[in-house]
C-alpha positions as CSV (number, residue, x, y, z in Angstrom):
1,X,-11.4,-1.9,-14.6
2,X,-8.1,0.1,-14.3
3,X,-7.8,0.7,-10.7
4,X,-11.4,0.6,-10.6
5,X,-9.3,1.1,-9.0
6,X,-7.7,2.4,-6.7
7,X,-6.3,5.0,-2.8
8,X,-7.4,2.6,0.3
9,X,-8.7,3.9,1.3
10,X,-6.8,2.3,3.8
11,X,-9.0,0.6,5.9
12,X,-5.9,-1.1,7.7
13,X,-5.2,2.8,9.2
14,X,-7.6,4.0,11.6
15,X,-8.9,7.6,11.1
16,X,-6.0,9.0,12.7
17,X,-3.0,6.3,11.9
18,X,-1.2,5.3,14.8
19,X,2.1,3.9,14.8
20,X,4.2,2.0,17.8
21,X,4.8,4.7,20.2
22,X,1.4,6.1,20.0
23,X,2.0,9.3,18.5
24,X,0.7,9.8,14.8
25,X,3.0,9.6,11.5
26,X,2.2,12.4,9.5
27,X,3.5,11.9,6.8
28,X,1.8,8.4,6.3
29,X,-1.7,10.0,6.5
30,X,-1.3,12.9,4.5
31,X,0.0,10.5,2.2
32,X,-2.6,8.1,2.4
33,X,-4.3,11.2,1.5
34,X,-3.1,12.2,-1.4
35,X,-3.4,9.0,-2.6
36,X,-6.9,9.4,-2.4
37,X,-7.5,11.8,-3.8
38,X,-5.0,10.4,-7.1
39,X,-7.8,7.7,-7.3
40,X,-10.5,10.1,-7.2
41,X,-8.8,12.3,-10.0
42,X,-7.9,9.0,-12.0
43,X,-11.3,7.8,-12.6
44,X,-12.5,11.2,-12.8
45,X,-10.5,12.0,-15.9
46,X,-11.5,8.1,-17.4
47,X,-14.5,9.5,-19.9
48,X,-12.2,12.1,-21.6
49,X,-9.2,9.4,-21.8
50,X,-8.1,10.0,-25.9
51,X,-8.2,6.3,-25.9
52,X,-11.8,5.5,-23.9
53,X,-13.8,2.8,-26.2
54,X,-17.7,3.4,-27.6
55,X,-20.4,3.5,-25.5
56,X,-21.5,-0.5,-25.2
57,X,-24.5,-1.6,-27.0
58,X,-25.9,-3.5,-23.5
59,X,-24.3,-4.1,-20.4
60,X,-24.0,-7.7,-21.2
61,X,-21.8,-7.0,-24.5
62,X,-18.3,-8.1,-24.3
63,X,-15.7,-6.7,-24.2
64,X,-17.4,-4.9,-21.1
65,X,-15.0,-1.8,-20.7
66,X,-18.3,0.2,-19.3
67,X,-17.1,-1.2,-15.9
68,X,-13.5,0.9,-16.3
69,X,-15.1,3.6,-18.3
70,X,-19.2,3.6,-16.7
71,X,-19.6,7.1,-19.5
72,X,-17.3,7.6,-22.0
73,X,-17.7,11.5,-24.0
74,X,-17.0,12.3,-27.4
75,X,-14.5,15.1,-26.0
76,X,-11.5,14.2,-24.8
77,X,-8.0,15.9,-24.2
78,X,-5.0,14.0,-25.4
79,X,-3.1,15.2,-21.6
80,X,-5.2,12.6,-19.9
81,X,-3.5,9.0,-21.1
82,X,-0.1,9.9,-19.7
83,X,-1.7,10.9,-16.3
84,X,-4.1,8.2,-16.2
85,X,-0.9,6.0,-17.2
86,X,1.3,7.2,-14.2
87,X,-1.5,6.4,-11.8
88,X,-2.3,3.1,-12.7
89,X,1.9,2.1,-12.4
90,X,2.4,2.6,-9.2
91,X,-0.6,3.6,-7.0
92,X,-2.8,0.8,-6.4
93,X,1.1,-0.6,-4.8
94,X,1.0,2.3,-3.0
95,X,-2.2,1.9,-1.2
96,X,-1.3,-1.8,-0.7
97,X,2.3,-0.5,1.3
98,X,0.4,2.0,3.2
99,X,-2.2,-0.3,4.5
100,X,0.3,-3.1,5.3
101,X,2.3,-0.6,7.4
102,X,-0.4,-0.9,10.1
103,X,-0.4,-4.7,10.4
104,X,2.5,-5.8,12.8
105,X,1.5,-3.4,15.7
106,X,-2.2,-4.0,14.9
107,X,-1.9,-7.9,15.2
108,X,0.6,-7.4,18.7
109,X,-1.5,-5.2,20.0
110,X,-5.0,-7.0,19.7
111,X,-3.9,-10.6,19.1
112,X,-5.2,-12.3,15.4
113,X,-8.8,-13.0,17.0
114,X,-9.5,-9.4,17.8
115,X,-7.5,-8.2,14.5
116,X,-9.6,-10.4,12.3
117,X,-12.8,-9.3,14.0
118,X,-12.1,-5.2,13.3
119,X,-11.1,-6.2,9.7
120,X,-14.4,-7.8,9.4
121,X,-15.8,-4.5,10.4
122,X,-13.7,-2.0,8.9
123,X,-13.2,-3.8,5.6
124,X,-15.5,-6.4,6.1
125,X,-18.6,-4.3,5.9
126,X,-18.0,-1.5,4.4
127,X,-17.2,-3.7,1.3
128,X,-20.8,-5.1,1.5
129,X,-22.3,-1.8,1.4
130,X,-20.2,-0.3,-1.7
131,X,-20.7,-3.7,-3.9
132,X,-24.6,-3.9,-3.3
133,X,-25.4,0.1,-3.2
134,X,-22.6,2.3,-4.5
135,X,-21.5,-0.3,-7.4
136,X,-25.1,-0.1,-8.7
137,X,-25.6,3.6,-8.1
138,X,-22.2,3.9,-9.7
139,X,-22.6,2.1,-13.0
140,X,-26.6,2.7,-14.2
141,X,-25.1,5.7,-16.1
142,X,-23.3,3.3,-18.1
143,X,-26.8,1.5,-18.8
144,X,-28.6,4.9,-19.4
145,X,-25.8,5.6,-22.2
146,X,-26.3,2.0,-24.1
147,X,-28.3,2.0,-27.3
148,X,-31.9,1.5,-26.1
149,X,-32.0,1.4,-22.0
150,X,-35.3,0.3,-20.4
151,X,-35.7,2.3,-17.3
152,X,-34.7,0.1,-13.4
153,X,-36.5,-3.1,-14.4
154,X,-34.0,-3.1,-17.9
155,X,-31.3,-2.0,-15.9
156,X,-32.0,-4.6,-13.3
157,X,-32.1,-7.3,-16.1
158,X,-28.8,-6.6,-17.6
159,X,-27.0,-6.7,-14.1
160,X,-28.3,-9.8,-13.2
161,X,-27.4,-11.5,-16.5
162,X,-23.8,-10.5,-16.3
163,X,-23.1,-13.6,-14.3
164,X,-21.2,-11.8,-12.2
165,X,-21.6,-8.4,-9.9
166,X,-19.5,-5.8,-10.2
167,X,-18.1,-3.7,-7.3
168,X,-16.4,-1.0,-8.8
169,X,-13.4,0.1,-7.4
170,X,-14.6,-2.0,-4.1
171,X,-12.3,-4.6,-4.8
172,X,-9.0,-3.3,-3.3
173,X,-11.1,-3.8,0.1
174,X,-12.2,-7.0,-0.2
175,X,-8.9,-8.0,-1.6
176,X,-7.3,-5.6,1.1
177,X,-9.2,-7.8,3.6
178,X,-8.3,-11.3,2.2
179,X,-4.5,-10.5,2.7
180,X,-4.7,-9.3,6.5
181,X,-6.4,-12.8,6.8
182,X,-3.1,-14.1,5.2
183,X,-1.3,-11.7,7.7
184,X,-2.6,-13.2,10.6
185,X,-2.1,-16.5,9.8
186,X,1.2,-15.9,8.9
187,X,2.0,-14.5,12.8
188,X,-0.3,-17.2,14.2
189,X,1.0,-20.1,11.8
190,X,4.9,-18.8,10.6
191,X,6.2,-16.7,13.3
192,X,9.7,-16.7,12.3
193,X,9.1,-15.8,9.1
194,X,7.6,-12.7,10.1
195,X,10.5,-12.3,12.4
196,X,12.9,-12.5,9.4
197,X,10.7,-9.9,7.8
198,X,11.2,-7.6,10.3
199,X,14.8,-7.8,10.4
200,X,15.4,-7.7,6.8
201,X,13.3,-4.4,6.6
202,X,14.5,-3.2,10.1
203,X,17.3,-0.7,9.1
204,X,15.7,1.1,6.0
205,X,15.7,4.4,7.5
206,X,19.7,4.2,6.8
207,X,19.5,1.7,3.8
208,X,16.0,2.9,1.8
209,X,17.7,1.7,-1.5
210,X,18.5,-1.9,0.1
211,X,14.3,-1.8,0.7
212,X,14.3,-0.6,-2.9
213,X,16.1,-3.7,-4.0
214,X,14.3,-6.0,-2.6
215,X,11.0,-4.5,-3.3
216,X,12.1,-4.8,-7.0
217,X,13.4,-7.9,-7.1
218,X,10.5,-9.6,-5.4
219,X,7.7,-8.0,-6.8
220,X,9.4,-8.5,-10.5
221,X,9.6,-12.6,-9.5
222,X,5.8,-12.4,-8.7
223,X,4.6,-10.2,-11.5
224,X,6.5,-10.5,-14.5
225,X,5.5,-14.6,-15.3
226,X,2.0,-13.9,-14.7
227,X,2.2,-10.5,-16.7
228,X,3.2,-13.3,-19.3
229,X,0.7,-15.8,-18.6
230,X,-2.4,-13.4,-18.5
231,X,-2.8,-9.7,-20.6
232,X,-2.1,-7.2,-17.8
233,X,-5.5,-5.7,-18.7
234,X,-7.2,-9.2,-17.8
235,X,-9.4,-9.1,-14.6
236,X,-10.1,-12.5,-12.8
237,X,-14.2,-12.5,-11.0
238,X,-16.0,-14.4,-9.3
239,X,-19.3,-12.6,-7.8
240,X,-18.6,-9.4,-6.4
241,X,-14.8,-10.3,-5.7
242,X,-12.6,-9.4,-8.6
243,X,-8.6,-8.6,-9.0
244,X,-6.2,-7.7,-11.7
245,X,-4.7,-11.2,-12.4
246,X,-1.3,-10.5,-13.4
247,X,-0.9,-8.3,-10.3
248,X,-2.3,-10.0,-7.7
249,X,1.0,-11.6,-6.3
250,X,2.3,-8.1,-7.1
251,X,0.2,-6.2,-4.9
252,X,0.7,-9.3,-2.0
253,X,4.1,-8.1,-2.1
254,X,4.5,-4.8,-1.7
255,X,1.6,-5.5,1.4
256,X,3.9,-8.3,3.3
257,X,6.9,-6.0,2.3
258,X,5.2,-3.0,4.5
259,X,3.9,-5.5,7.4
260,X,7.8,-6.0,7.9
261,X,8.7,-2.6,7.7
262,X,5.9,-1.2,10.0
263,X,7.1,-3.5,12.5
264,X,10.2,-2.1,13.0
265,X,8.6,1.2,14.0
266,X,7.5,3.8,11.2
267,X,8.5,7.0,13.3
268,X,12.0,6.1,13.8
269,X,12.3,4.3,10.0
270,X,11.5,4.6,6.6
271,X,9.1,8.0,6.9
272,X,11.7,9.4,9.4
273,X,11.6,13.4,8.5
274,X,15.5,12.9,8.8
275,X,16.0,9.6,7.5
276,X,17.6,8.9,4.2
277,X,14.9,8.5,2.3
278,X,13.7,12.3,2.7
279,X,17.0,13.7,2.5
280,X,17.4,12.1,-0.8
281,X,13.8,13.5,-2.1
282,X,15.4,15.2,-5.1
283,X,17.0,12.0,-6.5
284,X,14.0,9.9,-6.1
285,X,11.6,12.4,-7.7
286,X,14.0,13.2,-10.9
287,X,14.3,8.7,-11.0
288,X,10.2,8.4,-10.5
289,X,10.0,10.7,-14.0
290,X,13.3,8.6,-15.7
291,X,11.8,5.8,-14.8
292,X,8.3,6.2,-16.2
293,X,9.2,8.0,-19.1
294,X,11.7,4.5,-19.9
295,X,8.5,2.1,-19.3
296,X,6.0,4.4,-21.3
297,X,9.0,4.1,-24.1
298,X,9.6,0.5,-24.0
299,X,5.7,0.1,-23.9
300,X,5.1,1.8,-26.9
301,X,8.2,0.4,-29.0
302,X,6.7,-3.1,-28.3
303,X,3.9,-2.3,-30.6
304,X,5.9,-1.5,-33.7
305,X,8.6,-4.4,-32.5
306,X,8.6,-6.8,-35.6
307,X,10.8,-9.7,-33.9
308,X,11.1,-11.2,-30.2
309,X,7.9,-10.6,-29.1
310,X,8.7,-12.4,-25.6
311,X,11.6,-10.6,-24.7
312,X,10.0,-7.0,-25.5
313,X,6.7,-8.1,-23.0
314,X,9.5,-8.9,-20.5
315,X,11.3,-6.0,-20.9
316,X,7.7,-4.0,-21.1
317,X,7.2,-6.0,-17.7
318,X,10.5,-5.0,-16.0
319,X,10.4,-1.4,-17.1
320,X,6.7,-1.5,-15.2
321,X,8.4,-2.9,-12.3
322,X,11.0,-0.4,-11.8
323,X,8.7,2.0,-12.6
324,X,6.5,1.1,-9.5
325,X,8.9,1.0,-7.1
326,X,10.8,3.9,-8.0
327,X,7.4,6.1,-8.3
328,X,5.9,4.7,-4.5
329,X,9.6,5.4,-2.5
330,X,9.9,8.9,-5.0
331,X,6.1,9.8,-3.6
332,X,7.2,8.3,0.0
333,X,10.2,10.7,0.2
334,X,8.6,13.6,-0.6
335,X,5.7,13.2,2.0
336,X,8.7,12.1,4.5
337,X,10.1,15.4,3.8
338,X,7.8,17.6,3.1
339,X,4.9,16.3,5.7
340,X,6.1,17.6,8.9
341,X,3.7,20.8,10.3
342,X,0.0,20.2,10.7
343,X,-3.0,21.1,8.0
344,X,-6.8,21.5,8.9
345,X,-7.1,20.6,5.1
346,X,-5.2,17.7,5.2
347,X,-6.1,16.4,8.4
348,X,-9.9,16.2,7.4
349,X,-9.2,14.6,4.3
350,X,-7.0,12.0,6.2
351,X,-9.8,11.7,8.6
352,X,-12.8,11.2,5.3
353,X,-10.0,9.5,3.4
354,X,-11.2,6.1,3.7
355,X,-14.6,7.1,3.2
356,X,-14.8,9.0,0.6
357,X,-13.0,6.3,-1.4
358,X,-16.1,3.9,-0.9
359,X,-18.9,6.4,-2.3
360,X,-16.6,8.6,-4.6
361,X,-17.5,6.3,-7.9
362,X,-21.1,7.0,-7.8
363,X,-20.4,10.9,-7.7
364,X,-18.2,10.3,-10.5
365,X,-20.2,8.6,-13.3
366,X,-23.0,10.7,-12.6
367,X,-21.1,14.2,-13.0
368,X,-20.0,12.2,-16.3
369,X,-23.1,11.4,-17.3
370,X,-25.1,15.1,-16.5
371,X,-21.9,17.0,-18.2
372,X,-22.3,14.7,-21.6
373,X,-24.3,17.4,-23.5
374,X,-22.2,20.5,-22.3
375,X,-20.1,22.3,-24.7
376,X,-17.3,21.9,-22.8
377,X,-13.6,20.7,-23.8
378,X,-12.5,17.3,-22.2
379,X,-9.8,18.7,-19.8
380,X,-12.3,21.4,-18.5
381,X,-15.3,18.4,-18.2
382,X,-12.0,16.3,-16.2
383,X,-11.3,19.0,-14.0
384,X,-15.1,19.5,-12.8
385,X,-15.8,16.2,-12.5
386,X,-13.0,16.0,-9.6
387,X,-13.6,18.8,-8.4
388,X,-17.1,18.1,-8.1
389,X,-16.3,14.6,-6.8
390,X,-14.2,15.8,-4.2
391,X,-16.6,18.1,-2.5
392,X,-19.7,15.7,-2.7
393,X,-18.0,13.0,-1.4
394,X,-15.9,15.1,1.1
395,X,-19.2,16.6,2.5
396,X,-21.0,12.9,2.0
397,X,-18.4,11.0,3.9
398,X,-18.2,14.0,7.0
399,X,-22.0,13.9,7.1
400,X,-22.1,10.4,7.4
401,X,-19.5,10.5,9.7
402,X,-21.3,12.3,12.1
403,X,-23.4,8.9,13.2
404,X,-21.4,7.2,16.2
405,X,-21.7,3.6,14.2
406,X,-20.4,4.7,11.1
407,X,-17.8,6.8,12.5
408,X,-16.7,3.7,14.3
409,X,-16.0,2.0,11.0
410,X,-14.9,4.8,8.4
């Protein structure tokens, strides 16, 4: 369920983000974005992954790796692994900053009532509708490719058996949603703590490494003992609500981190287009490769490792770490610096972005699933299947979009 991931998207950011002065960050939604379109690739890519497991036998077989990899080909390209590996770091994190970003001014502006109410709706809902109708839609390819499937009453048979209901990459919503609950009760319940936050982030646009630090530092405390505790691959469910156990206090960081940052003001801070953090683009890029090249290292030495098998997971743990942070403030200043003059392109995708998250998984396992018998090599099946995913859900998500009541939430 690797970022089954993972862009956002960001259902905290309205259509067109809007920051405390009213005018529109650019950089923020182009890179909310490009995010998106990193998840879309991601799971794309997941069927030709060199190390993708058999086809399952039923749905109901454990280990269930159909819900991570829903159609899984016999041809695969061995450049896939270290992409899918770079994504899965760093930019569920990401998605979790960028949405927090919005909190502060969201809460001031409407009060926590009003707040809670539009998450219901914007989150809320849309959740509902990709759990019962895209999850399904997404994932009968992966019953079609078992051993001996049975047609919609089989299918329907094996889903219900599972004792649980799978929601695809639906679950950064839902979870997305149960921390802006936490949010608002932290203004409404903690106020000085959120004051605090805001003045320990406030002066990031001339100290991003200080941010840096303490990103690192807190995110290692609340991921590195469960990393320990559970197998980073183990996925806690109950229902339709699921999360990556090991990173669930992870992710909570990097969200509160960004609630203190964007209420400081995100024009005039971190994604200032003259700030210190996109002046220093170059140094942040070159670290984001270092940096993931030392936790891919470190990750595969602990296999052959023949003594402290602790201290490597920790180190395997802290290299990951790192390797987050660096990656989401390297991506960060390159959009801060790079993101300043207008795209049609770009603009529409920032407008669908949220969208085309919810439905893109269904577009995904069936391109999978009709491309399984074409002589085709992996990376050229990879590349269609995004490309093909971008444009149907692209076109899907402006269609839909079209209607006044689901314009007003996505």
């Amino acid at each position: 369920m690797t970022s089954t991931t993972t862009t956002s998207q960001t259902g905290n950011a309205s259509a067109v983000a809007r920051v405390s002065d009213g005018s529109y960050n650019l950089a923020i939604g182009y890179l909310r974005a490009f995010i998106t379109l990193l998840v879309l690739a991601h799971h794309s890519v997941l069927a030709y992954h060199t190390y993708a497991p058999p086809p399952p036998v039923t749905l109901v077989a454990q280990p269930r790796w159909w819900q991570a990899f829903p159609v899984v080909d016999p041809q695969r390209w061995s450049g896939f692994p270290l992409f899918v590996g770079f994504n899965d770091i760093f930019f569920m994190a990401l998605m979790f900053f960028l949405s927090g970003l919005f909190v502060s001014t969201s809460l001031e502006r409407k009060g926590a009532k009003t707040f809670l109410r539009d998450r219901m709706l914007r989150l809320g809902l849309p959740f509902v509708v990709a759990a019962a109708v895209v999850a399904p839609l997404a994932y009968y390819p992966a019953y079609l490719h078992t051993s001996s499937p049975a047609g919609l009453a089989g299918f329907w048979q094996q889903w219900m058996a599972l004792g649980n209901w799978p929601a695809g990459p639906a679950w950064f919503i839902w979870l997305l949603l149960a921390f802006d609950v936490f949010a608002a009760a932290l203004f409404a319940l903690a106020p000085r703590f959120v004051a605090w936050l805001a003045r320990t982030t406030s002066d990031t646009w001339r100290r991003p490494v200080f941010l840096f630090a303490l990103i690192v530092a807190l995110s290692g405390v609340a991921y590195i003992p469960l990393a320990i505790q559970f197998n980073p691959g183990y996925w806690s469910a109950f229902g339709p609500f699921a999360f990556q156990t090991s990173r669930l206090l992870h992710y909570l960081v990097y969200f509160l981190v960004a609630v203190g940052v964007g209420a400081y003001g995100l024009q005039r801070g971190l994604f200032a287009s003259d700030g210190k953090l996109a002046r220093r683009w170059p140094l942040w890029t070159v670290a984001m490769l270092i940096c993931f090249l030392i936790a891919s290292g470190t990750f595969l030495a602990s296999f052959t490792a023949k003594s402290s098998p602790l201290l490597w997971q920790i180190a395997v743990d802290a290299t990951f770490v790192l390797s987050c942070a660096v990656s989401c403030f390297g991506f960060m200043s390159l959009f801060a610096r790079f993101a300043t003059r207008r795209s049609a392109i770009f603009d529409s995708l920032t407008d669908n972005a949220y969208g085309m998250y919810l439905v893109h998984y269904a577009f995904v396992s069936w391109l999978q699933y009709a491309l399984l018998k074409a002589a085709m090599p992996g990376l050229a099946k990879g590349l269609l299947v995004f490309l093909g995913t971008v444009l149907l859900s692209w076109a899907t998500v402006a269609a839909l979009r079209r209607i006044p009541a689901v314009a007003r939430v996505i």
